[in-house]
N, C-alpha and C positions, 0 to 999 in steps of 0.2 A: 720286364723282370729279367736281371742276369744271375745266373747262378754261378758259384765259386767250384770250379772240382776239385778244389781240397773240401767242400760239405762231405759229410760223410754217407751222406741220403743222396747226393748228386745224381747216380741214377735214376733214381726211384721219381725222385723231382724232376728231371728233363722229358722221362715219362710220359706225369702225369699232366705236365704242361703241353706235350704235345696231345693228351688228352683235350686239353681244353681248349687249343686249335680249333675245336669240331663246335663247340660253342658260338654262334653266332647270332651277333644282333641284329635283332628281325628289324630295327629302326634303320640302320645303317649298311645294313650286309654286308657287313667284316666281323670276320671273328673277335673273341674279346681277348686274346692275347696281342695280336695286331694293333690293335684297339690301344692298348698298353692300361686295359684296366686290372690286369694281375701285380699284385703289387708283391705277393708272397707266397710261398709255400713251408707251412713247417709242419716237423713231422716229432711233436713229443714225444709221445712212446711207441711203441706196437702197433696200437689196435686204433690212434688218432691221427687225422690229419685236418691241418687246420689253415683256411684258405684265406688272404685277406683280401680285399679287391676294392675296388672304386667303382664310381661311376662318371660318365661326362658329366652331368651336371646331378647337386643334390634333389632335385625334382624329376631326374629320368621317369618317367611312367611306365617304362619295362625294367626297372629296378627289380621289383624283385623277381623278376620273372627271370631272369639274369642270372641273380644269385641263386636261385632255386635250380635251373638249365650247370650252370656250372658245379654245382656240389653232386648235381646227377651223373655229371658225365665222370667225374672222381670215383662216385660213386661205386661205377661200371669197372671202372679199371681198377677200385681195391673193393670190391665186394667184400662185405662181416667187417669193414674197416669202418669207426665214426668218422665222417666229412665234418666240419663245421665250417662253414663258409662266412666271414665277416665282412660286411661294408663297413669302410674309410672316408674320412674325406682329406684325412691330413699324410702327405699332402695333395691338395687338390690336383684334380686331375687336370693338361692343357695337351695342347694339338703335341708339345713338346714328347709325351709319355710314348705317341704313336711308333711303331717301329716303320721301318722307310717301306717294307712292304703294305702297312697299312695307310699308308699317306697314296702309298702307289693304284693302290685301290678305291682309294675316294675319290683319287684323280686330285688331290689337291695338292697346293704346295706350301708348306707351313715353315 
């Protein structure tokens, strides 16, 4: 996920994204921004923020566990704030989303 700093929540969203740094998948052990499954962050009004994300594949079996780990960890950093966390599949996710430090840590090379 890149963010624009002309957003007007630009801070707020680099943030919460390095919140979910700490998020990591237990299948893989890299975190899920790494991972490149953040696909979004927005922030409607006040009191909502609302998270889109992926997964590797639509069958991940720590799906929702993922989803559930990342809307906590938001959570944490805007307490009395609603999280809503959405899974995507469009567009799908490939090795491509990865960022080069998570490629560097699976030791692959894609």
């Amino acid at each position: 996920m890149e963010l624009e700093i002309t957003d007007p929540h630009y801070k707020e969203k680099c943030n919460m994204l390095q919140t979910l740094y700490s998020v990591i998948d237990p299948e893989l052990m890299v975190n899920i921004v790494d991972l490149g499954l953040i696909y979004d962050i927005q922030l409607p009004d006040d009191q909502t923020i609302h998270i889109t994300m992926t997964l590797t594949t639509p069958h991940c079996p720590m799906g929702a566990t993922l989803q559930e780990m990342a809307t906590r960890a938001v959570q944490q950093y805007a307490p009395g704030k609603t999280v809503e966390t959405h899974i995507t599949f469009d567009p799908p996710w490939s090795a491509d989303c990865m960022t080069e430090e998570g490629k560097r840590q699976l030791n692959a090379s894609f």
